[in-house]
N, C-alpha and C positions, 0 to 999 in steps of 0.2 A: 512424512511417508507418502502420504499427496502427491507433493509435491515433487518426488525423486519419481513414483510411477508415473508422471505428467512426460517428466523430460525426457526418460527411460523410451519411451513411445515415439517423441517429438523425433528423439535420435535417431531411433529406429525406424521411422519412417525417411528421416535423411538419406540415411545410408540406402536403403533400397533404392530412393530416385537414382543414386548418386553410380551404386555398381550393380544393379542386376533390371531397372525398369524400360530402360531400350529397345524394344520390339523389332522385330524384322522392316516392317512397314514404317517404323521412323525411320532407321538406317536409311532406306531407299529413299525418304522424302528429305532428310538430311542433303545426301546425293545429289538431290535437284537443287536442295541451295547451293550448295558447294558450286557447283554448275553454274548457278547465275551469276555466281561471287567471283568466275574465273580461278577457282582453287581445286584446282583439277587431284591434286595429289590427295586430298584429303577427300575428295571425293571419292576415287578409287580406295579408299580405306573406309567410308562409310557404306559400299557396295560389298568390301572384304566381311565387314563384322557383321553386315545383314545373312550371310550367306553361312558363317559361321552360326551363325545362332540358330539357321534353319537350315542343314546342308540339304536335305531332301525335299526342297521345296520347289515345287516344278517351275515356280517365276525365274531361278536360278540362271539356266538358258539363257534369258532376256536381260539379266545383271551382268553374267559374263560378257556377252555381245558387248553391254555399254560399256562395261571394262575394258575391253580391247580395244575399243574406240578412241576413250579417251586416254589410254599407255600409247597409242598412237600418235593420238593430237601433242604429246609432249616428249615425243620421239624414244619412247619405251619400245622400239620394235618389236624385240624379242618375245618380252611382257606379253605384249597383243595377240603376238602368233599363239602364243600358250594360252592364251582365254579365248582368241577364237576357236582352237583346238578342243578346248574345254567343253568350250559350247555346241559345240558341232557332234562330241562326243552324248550328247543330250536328245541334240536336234539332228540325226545327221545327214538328212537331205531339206534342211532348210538351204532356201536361195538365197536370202540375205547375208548371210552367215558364211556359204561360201563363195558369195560374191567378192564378201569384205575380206577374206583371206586370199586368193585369188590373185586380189590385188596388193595387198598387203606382201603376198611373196615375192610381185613383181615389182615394187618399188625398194625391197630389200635386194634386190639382183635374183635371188632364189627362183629362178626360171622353169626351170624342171619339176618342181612341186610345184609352180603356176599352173602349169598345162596340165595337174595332174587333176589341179578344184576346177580348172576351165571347162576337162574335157571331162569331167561326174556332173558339170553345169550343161554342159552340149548334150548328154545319155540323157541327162530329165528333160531338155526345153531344147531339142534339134532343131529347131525353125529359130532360135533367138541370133541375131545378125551379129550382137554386143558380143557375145560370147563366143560365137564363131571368132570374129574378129581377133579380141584380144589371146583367142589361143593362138591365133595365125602370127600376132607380132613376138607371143612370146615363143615361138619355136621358131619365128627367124631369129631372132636374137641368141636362139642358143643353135643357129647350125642349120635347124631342118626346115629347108628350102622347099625341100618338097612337101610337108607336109602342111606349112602356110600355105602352100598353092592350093590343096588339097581344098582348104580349110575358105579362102576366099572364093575360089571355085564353088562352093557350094552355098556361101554367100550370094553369089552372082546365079546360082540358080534360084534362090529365094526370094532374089530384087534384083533383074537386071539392072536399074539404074542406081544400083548403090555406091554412090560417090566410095563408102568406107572399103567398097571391094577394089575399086580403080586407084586408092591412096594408100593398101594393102598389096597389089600387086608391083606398083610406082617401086616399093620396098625392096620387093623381092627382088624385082628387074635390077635396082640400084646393085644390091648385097650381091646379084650375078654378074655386075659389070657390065649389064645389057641398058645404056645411056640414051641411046635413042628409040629404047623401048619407054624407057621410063619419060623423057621427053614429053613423049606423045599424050602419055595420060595425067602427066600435070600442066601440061595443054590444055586439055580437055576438060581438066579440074578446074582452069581457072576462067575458062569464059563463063561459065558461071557464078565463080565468086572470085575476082578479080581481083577485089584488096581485100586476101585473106591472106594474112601475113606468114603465117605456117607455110602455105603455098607459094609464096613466091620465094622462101627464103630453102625450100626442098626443091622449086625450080633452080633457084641459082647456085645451090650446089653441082645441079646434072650440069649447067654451063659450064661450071670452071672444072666438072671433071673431063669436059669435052673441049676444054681449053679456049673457050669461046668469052675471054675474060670483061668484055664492055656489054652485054647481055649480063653476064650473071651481074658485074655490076650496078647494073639499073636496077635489076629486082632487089639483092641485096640493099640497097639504099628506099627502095619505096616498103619495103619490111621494117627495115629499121622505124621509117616515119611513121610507121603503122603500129608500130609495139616497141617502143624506146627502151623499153628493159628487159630485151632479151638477149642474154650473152649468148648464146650460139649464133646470134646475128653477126656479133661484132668478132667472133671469133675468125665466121667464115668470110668476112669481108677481113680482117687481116692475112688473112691466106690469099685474098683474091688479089691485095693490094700487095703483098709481099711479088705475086706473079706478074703485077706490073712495075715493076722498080720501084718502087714506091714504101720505101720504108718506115719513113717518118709519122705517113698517119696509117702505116699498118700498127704502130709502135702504143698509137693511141686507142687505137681500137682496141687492139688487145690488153691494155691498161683499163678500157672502159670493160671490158669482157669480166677481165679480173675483180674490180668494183662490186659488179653485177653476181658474182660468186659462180664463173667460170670453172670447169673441173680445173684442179690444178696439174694434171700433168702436159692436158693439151696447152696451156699458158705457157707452162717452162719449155713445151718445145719450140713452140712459136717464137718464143724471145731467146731461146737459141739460134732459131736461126737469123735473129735479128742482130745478132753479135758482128 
C-alpha cells in the first residue's frame, strides 16, 4: 500500500513538470535559447505560449516586438506587421515599435501605410532628420513629389549640410527628369565621398540618362570595383553597354545581375532586347 502511495506521488509529480509547470519567465528564457540555437520558429512559439499563459502581462509589448522581429528575420512579413500592430496596440507611441513597422511597410512595397508610422514618427520627434528623410523617399516612391520636397526642405532647414537632404533631392530632380539638376548634387556628394559606391553608380545613371555614355561608364565600373555584388550595377552597366553596341558583355553583365538576384523583370527586358 506503501508502496503504490510512493509511486502514486512520483507520478503525479511527473505529470505536473511535464503539462502545467512552465512559467511565463521560462517560456521567455526558452526564447533566448532558441535564439542562440538559430531556431527561430520555435522561438516564436516559445514567445506564443509565454503570452498565453499570461495574456495581461504588461512584458507582452516587448514579446510581441521580438516576435515580429524574428517573423521578420525568416521572411514572415505579414506575421510581423500583425505583431508589430499588436504591440503598438499596447504601446502606441513607442518609437521603436514604429520605427520597425515604418520600415517593415516599406520593405513590403506598402508605402502609404509607411508614411502613415513615418509621419506619427515626424508629430512626436519634428527635428528627427531619419524620419524626415525616409518619409520623403517613401512619398516619392508612391507619387508625391511635392511632398518629399516638403519633407527634405525641412531637413535642410534643420542641417544645411545634410548630405541625406542633397541625396533626397538628387531623387526627386531624377523622378522630375530634371538631370542636370540632379548632376549637380551628386557632384557635390562626391567630392566628399569619392569612392562611395551608391554614388557613383546614382551618378552614372544621370550620365546615361543624358546620354553621356563613357562618363557613366567610368563610374559604373569603379562601383562595380567597389561593391562586386551589386546587381543594379550590372544591370545599369548592361544598358550602358547595350547604348554602346556592345552586346556581348552587356549579355554578361546582365547574366552577372541575374546570379546576384536581379529583379526578374528588369532581366527579361534586358535580354529581350538582346535577342
Amino acid at each position: 500500500m506503501i508502496k503504490k502511495f510512493i509511486f502514486l506521488i512520483a507520478h503525479f509529480a511527473i505529470c505536473i513538470t511535464i503539462f502545467g509547470q512552465t512559467s511565463y519567465d521560462d517560456w521567455v528564457s526558452r526564447s533566448f535559447d532558441y535564439i542562440e540555437h538559430d531556431s527561430i520558429p520555435q522561438a516564436i512559439a516559445a514567445l506564443k505560449e509565454a503570452m498565453r499563459l499570461e495574456p495581461a502581462n504588461p512584458q507582452n509589448a516587448l514579446l510581441l516586438s521580438n516576435m515580429g522581429t524574428l517573423e521578420r528575420r525568416i521572411g514572415r512579413l505579414d506575421d510581423a506587421e500583425l505583431s508589430y500592430s499588436a504591440a503598438l496596440g499596447l504601446l502606441p507611441d513607442n518609437e521603436i515599435l514604429l520605427r520597425n513597422r515604418a520600415s517593415l511597410r516599406s520593405e513590403r512595397g506598402d508605402y502609404g501605410a509607411a508614411v502613415d508610422d513615418w509621419t506619427t514618427l515626424v508629430a512626436l520627434w519634428p527635428r528627427n532628420e531619419e524620419y524626415l528623410y525616409e518619409r520623403a523617399l517613401c512619398r516619392l516612391v508612391s507619387g508625391d513629389t511635392i511632398g518629399a520636397r516638403l519633407d527634405l526642405e525641412s531637413i535642410d532647414r534643420i542641417n544645411p549640410k545634410s548630405a541625406k537632404a542633397r541625396m533626397g533631392m538628387a531623387y526627386v530632380y531624377k523622378a522630375q527628369g530634371e538631370w542636370t539638376m540632379a548632376l549637380d548634387l551628386y557632384n557635390a556628394l562626391l567630392e566628399h565621398n569619392k569612392d562611395n559606391p551608391r554614388l557613383l553608380r546614382e551618378r552614372a545613371e544621370v550620365y546615361y540618362r543624358q546620354g553621356h555614355m563613357a562618363a557613366a561608364l567610368q563610374d559604373i565600373n569603379r562601383a562595380i570595383e567597389l561593391r562586386p555584388a551589386e546587381p543594379l550595377a550590372y544591370v545599369l552597366r548592361a544598358q550602358i553597354r547595350l547604348s554602346r553596341n556592345d552586346p556581348e558583355y552587356a549579355l554578361r553583365d546582365i547574366q552577372k545581375a541575374q546570379e546576384l538576384g536581379a529583379d526578374a523583370q528588369i532581366v527579361a527586358q534586358i535580354r529581350e532586347k538582346l535577342r
